[in-house]
C-alpha positions as a Markdown table, in Angstrom:
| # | Residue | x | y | z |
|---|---|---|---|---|
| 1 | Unk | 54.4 | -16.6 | 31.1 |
| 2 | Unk | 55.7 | -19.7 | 29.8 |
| 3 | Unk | 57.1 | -18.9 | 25.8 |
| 4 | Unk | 54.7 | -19.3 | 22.8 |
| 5 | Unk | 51.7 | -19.7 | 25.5 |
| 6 | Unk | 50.9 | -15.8 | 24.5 |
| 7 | Unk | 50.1 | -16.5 | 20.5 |
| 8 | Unk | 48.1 | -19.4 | 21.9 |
| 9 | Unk | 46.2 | -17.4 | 24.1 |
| 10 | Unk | 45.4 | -14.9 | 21.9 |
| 11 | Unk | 44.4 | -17.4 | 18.9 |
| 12 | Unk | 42.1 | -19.2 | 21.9 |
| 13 | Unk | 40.2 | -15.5 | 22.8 |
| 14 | Unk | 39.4 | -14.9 | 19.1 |
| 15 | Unk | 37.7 | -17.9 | 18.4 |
| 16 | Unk | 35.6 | -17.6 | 21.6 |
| 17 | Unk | 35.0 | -13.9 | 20.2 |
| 18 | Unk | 33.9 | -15.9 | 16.8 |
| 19 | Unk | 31.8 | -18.3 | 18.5 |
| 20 | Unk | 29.8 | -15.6 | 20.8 |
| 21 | Unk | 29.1 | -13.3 | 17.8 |
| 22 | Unk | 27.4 | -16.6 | 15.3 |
| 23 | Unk | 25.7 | -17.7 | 18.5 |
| 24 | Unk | 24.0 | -14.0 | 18.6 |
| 25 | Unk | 23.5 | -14.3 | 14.6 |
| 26 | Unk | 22.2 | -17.5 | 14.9 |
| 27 | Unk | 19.4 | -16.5 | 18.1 |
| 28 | Unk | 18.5 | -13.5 | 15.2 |
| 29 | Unk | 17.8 | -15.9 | 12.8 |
| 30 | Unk | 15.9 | -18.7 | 14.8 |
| 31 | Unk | 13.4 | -16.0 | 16.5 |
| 32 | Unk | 10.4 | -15.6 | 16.1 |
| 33 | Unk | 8.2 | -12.6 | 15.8 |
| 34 | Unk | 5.7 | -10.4 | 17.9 |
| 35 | Unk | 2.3 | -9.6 | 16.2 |
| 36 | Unk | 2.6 | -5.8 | 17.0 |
| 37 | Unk | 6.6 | -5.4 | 18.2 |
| 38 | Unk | 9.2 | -6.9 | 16.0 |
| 39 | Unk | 11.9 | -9.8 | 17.4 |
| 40 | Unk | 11.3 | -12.0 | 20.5 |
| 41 | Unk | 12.8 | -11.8 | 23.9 |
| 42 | Unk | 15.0 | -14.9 | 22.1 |
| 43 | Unk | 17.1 | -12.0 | 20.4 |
| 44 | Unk | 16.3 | -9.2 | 23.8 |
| 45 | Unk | 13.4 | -6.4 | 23.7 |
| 46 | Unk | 13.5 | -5.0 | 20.3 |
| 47 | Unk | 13.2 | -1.0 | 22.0 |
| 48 | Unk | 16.3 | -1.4 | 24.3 |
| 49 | Unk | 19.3 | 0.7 | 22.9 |
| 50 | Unk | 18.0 | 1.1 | 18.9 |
| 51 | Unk | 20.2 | 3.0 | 16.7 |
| 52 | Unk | 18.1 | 4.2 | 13.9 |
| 53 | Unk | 14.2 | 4.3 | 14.4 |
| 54 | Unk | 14.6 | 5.1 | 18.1 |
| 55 | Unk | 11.9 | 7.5 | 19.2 |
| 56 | Unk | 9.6 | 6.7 | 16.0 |
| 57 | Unk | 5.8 | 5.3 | 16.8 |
| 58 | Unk | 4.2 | 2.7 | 15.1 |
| 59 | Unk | 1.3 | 3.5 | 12.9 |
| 60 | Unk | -1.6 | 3.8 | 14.8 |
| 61 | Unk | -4.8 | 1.4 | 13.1 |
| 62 | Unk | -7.8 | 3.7 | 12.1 |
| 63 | Unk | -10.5 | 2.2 | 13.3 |
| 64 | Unk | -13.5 | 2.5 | 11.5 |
| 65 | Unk | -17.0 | 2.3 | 13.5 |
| 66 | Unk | -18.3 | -0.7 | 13.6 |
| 67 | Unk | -20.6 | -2.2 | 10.8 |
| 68 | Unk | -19.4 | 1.0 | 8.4 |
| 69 | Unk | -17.2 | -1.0 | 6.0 |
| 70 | Unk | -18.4 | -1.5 | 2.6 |
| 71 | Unk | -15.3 | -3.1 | 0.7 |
| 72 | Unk | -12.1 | -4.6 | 1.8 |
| 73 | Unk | -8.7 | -4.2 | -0.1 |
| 74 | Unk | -5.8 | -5.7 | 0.9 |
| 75 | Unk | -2.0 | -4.3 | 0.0 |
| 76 | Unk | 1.6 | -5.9 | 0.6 |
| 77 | Unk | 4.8 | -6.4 | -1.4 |
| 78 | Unk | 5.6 | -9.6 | -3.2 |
| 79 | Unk | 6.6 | -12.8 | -0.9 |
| 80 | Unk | 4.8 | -10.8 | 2.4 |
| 81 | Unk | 1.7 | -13.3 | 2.4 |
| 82 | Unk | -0.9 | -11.0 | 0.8 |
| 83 | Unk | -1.7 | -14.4 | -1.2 |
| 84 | Unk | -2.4 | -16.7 | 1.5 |
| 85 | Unk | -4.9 | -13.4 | 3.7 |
| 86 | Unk | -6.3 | -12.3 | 0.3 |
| 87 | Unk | -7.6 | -15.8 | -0.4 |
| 88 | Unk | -8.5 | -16.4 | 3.6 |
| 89 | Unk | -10.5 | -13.4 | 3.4 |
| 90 | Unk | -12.4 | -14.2 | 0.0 |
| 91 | Unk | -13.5 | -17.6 | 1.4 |
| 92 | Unk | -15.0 | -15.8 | 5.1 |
| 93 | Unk | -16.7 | -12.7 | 3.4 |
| 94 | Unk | -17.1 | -12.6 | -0.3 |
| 95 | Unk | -20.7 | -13.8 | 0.2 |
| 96 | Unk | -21.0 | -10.8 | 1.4 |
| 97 | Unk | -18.9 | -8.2 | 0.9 |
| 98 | Unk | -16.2 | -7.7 | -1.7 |
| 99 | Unk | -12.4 | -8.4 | -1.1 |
| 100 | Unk | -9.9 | -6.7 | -3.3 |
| 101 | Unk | -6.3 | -7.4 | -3.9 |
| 102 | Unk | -5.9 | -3.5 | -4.9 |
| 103 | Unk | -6.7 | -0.4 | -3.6 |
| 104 | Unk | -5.9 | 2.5 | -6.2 |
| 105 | Unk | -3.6 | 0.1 | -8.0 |
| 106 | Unk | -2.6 | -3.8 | -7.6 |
| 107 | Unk | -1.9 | -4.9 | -4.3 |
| 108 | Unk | 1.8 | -4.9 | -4.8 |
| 109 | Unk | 2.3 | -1.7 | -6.1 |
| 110 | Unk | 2.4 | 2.2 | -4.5 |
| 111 | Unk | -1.1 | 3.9 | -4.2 |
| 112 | Unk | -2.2 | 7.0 | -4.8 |
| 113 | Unk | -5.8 | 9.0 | -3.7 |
| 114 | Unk | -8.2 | 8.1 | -6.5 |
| 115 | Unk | -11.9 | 8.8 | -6.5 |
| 116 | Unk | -12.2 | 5.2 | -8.2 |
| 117 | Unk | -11.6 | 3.3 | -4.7 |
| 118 | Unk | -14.5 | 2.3 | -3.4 |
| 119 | Unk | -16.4 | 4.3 | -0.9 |
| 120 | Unk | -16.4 | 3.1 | 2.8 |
| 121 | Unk | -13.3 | 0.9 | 2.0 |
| 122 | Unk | -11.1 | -1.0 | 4.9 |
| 123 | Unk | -7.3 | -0.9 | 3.7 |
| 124 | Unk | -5.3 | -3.7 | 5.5 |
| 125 | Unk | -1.7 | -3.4 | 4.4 |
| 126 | Unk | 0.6 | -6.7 | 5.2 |
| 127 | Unk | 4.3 | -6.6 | 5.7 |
| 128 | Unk | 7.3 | -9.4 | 6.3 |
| 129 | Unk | 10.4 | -8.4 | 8.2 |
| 130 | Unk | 12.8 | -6.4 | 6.6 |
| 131 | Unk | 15.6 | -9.6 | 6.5 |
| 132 | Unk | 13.3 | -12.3 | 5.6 |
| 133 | Unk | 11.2 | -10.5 | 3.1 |
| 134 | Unk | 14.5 | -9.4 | 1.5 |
| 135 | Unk | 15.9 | -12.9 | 1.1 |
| 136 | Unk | 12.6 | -13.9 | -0.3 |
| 137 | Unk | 12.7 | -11.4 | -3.1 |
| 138 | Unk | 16.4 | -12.3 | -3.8 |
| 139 | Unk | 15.4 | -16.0 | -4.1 |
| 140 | Unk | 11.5 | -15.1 | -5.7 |
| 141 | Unk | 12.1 | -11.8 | -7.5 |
| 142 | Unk | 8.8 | -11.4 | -9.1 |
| 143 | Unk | 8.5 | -8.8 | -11.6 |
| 144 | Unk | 12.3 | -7.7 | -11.5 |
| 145 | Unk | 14.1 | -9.0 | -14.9 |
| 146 | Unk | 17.6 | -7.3 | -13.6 |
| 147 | Unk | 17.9 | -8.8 | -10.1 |
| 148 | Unk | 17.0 | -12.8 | -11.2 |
| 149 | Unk | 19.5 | -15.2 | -9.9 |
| 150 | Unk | 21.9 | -12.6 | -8.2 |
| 151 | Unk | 24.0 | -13.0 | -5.2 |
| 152 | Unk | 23.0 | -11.2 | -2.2 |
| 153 | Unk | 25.3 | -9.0 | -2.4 |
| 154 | Unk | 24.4 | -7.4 | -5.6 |
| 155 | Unk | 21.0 | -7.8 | -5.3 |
| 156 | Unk | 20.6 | -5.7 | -2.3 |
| 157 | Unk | 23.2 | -3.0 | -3.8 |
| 158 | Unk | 21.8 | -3.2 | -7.4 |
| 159 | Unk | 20.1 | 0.0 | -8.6 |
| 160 | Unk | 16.5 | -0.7 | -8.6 |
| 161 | Unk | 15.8 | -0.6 | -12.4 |
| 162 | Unk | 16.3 | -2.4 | -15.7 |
| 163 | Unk | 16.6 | -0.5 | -19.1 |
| 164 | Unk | 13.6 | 0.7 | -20.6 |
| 165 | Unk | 13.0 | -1.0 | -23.9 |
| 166 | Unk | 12.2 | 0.1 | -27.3 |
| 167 | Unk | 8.9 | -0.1 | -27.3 |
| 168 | Unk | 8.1 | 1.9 | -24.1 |
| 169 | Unk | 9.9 | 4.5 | -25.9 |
| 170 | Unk | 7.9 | 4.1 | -29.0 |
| 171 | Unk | 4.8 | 4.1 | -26.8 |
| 172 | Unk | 5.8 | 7.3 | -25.2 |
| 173 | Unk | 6.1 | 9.2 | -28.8 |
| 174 | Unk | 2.6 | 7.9 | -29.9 |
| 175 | Unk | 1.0 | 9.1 | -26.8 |
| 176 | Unk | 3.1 | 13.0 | -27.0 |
| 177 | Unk | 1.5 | 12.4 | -30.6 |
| 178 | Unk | -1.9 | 12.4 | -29.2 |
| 179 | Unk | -1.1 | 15.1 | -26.8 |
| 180 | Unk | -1.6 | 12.7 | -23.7 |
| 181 | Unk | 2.5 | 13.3 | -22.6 |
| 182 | Unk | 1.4 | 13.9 | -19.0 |
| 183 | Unk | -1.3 | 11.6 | -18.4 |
| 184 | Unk | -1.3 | 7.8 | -16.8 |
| 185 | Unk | -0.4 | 5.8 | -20.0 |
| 186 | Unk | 1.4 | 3.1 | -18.3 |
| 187 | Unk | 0.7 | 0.3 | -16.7 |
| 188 | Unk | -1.6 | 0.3 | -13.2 |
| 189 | Unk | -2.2 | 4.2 | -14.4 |
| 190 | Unk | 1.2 | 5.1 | -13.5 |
| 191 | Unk | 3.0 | 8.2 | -15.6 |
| 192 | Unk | 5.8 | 7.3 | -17.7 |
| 193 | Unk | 8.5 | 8.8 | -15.9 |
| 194 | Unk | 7.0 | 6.8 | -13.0 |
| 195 | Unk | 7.9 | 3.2 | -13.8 |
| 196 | Unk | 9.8 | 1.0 | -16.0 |
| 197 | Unk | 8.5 | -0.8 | -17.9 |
| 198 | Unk | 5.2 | 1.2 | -18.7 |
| 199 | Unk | 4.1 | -1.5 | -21.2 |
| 200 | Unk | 3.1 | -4.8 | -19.4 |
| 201 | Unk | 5.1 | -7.0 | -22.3 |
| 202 | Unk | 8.1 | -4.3 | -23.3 |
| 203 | Unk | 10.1 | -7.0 | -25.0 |
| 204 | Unk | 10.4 | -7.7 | -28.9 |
| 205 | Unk | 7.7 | -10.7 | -30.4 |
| 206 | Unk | 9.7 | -13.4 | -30.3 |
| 207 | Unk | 12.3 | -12.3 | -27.6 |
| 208 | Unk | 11.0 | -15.5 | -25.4 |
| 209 | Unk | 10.3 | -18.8 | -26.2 |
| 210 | Unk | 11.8 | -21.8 | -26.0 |
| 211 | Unk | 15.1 | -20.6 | -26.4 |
| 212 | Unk | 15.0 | -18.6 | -23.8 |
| 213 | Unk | 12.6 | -19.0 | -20.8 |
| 214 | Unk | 11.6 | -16.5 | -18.6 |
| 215 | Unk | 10.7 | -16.9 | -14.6 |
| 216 | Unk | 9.6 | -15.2 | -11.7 |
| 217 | Unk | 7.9 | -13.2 | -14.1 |
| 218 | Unk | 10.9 | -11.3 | -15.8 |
| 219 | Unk | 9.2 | -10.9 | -19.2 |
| 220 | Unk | 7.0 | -8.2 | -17.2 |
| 221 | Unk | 9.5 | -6.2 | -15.6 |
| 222 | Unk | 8.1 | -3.8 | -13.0 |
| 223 | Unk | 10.6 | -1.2 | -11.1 |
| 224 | Unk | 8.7 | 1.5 | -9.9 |
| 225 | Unk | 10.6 | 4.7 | -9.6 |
| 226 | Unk | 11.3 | 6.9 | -6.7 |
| 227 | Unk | 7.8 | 7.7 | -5.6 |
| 228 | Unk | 6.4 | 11.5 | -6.1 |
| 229 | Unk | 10.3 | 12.3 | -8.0 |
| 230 | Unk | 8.9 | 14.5 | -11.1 |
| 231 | Unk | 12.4 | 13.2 | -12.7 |
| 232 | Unk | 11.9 | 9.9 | -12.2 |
| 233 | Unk | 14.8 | 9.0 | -10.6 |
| 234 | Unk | 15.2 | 4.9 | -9.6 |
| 235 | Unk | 15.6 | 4.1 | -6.6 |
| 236 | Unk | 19.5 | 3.2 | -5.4 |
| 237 | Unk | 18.4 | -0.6 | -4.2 |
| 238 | Unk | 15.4 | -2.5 | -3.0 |
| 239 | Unk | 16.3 | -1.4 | 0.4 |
| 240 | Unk | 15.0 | 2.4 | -0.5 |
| 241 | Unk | 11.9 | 1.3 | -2.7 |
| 242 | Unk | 10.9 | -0.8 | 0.4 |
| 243 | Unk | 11.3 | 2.3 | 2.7 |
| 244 | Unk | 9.0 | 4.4 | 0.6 |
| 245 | Unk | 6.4 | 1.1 | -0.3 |
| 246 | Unk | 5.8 | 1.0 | 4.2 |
| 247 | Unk | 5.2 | 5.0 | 4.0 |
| 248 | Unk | 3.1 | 4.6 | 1.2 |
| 249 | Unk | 0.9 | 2.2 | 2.4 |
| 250 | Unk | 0.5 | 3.5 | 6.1 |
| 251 | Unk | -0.2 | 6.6 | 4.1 |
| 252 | Unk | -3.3 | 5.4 | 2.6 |
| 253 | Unk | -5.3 | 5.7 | 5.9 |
| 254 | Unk | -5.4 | 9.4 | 4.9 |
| 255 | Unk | -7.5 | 9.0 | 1.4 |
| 256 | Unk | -10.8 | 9.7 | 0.6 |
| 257 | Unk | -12.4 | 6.8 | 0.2 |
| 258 | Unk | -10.8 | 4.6 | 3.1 |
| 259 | Unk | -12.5 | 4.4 | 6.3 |
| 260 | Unk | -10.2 | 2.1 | 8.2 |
| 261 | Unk | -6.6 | 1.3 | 7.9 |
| 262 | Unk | -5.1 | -1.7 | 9.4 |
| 263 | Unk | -1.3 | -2.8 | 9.3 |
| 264 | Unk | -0.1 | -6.8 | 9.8 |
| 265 | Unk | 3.1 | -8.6 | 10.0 |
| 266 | Unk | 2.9 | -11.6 | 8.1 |
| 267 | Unk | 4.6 | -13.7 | 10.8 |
| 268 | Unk | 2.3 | -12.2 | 13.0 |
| 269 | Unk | -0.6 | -13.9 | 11.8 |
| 270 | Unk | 1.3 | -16.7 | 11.8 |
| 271 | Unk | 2.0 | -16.9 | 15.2 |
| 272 | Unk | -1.4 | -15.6 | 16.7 |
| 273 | Unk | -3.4 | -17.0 | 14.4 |
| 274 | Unk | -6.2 | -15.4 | 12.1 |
| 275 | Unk | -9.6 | -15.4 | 14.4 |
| 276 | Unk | -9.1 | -11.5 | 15.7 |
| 277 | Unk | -8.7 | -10.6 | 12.2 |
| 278 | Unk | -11.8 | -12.1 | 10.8 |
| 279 | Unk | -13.5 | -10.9 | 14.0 |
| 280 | Unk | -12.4 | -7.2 | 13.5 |
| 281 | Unk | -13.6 | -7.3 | 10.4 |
| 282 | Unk | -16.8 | -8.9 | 11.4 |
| 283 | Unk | -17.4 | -6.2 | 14.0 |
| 284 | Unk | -16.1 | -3.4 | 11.4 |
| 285 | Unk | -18.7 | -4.9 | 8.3 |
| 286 | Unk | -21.5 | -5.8 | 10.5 |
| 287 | Unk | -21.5 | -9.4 | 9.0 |
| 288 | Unk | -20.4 | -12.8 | 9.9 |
| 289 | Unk | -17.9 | -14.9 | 8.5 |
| 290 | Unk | -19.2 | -17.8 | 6.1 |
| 291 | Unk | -19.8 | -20.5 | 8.8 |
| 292 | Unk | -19.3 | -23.1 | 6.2 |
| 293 | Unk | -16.2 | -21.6 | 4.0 |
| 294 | Unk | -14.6 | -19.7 | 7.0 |
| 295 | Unk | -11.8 | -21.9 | 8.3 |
| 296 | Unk | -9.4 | -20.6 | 10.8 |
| 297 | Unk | -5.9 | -20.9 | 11.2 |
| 298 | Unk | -4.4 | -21.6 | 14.1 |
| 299 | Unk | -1.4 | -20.5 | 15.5 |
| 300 | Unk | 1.7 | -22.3 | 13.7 |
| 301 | Unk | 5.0 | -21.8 | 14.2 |
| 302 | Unk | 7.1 | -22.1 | 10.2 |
| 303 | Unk | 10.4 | -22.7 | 10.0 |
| 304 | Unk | 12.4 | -19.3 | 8.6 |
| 305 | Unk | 14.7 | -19.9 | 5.8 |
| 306 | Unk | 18.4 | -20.1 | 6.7 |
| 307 | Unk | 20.1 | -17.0 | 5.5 |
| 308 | Unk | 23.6 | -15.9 | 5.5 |
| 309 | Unk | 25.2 | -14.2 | 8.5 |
| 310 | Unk | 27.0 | -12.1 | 6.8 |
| 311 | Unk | 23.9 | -10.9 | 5.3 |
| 312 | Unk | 22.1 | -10.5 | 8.2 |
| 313 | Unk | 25.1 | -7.9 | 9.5 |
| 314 | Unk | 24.4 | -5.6 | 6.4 |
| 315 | Unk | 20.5 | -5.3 | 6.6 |
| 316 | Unk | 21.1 | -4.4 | 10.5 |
| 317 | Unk | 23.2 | -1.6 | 9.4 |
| 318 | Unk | 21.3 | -0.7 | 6.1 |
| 319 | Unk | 17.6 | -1.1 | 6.4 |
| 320 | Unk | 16.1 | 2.2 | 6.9 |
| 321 | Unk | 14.7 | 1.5 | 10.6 |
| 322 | Unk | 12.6 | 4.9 | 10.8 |
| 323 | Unk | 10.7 | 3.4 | 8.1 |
| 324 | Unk | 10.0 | -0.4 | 9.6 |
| 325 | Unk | 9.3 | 1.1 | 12.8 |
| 326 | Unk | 6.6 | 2.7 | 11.6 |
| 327 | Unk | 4.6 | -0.8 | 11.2 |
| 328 | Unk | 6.3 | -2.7 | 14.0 |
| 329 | Unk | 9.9 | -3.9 | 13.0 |
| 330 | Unk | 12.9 | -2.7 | 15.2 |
| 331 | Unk | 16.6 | -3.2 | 15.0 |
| 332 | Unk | 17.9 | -6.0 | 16.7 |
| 333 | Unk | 21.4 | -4.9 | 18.5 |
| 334 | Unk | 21.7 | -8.5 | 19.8 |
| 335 | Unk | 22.5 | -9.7 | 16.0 |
């Protein structure tokens, strides 16, 4: 070999190594999504050679029978497009039948079995994919004072909390007081050990203002805590809270009250388009869509946001993919 070709060479193989392995992140990050089965053929079939989820079903839909259906509520975490279906809905059957944004709690939040939830009632739970919805909630994170305006690396490793103020506390004693120290004093009927904050406005009168503006709704922080943990334990990141939040609402096919249990990715309906939805539920209420109000969308294809590559390689190995499979999402080993 002629001398100093071999350092050449080898500099020459690692940057074709380097270019292979962004064109792969790239293909991740420019597909687009199945209704029912996670990433494109763009980024290779989503149940060839899975490392975690592997072997796990989706959740099955629970059909109710047709024209059964007496109220529709409608669940999904911040940024998963529970806004854009929730006001869809309202406008093609509210004339007729009512559309919630809650179920046992607000929309957003984990459910439990409550005899309050309306007899007959259709659950449809929305998600977004694990990567996207993440980087949504780091740029938009609504409700969560300690994660505003963190790098991705912290927000997705950041403990799932804030600290609980002075006048949760002070809230807590007058209820023990009253003798009420195990019931649902907090916010959205949640127990105390449960959530933090458990007041809806925890900080001191005066704390915001002009002096110091609040966003993304910060000044009602809203970390719920590891869901049935009698200790109330947080949750280590946002990764695990959105783990539980997919079992939690998959679960609520099983309560009382709900008759039918659908599950939608958001970039689903994007792609496909909204006319099977509203005629499911036309076929699972009896009643038609409000000819005049009821506007369809069509198909449409949204550009994703650009997101890092680097972070793209730590959800792949850090989402909990037992969890996503369960409502579609499956690792993609092309990334």
């Amino acid at each position: 070999m002629i001398p100093g070709i071999r350092p050449w060479m080898s500099l020459f193989i690692l940057c074709v190594g380097s270019v292979i392995i962004s064109y792969q992140q790239m293909n991740y990050l420019s597909g687009s999504f199945l209704p029912s089965f996670g990433y494109d053929d763009a980024v290779g079939d989503p149940t060839d050679d899975v490392d975690e989820g592997e072997g796990v079903e989706m959740a099955e839909f629970r059909e109710p029978k047709d024209g059964t259906i007496k109220s529709i509520s409608l669940l999904g975490e911040r940024n998963s497009g529970t806004r854009w279906i929730y006001g869809h809905l309202g406008l093609c059957f509210n004339h007729s039948i009512p559309v919630h944004r809650s179920l046992s709690r607000y929309k957003h939040w984990f459910q439990y079995d409550s005899s309050k939830i309306p007899s007959n009632t259709l659950s449809i739970a929305m998600f977004r994919d694990p990567l996207s919805w993440t980087w949504a909630m780091k740029e938009v994170p609504h409700h969560a004072s300690a994660h505003v305006d963190l790098p991705w690396e912290t927000f997705v490793t950041k403990e799932w909390t804030t600290e609980r103020l002075f006048k949760d506390e002070e809230w807590m004693k007058h209820q023990m007081d009253m003798k009420n120290d195990t019931g649902r004093i907090c916010q959205e009927n949640f127990h105390y050990h449960e959530i933090v904050s458990c007041l809806t406005r925890p900080y001191p009168d005066g704390y915001w203002g002009e002096h110091r503006k609040h966003k993304f709704s910060q000044h009602q922080p809203f970390y719920e805590m590891r869901v049935n943990d009698p200790e109330g334990k947080p949750y280590a990141n946002i990764l695990e809270m959105r783990a539980d939040k997919i079992r939690n609402f998959v679960e609520s096919a099983t309560y009382t009250n709900v008759k039918g249990f659908w599950h939608y990715q958001y970039e689903g309906l994007l792609k496909t388009g909204t006319e099977e939805l509203v005629a499911k539920i036309e076929r699972a209420t009896g009643l038609k869509r409000n000819a005049e109000k009821c506007k369809i969308y069509e198909p449409q294809d949204r550009r994703k946001r650009k997101m890092d590559p680097k972070f793209v390689d730590y959800m792949m190995h850090h989402v909990d993919w037992e969890a996503e499979a369960l409502v579609g999402y499956r690792r993609s080993t092309s990334a």
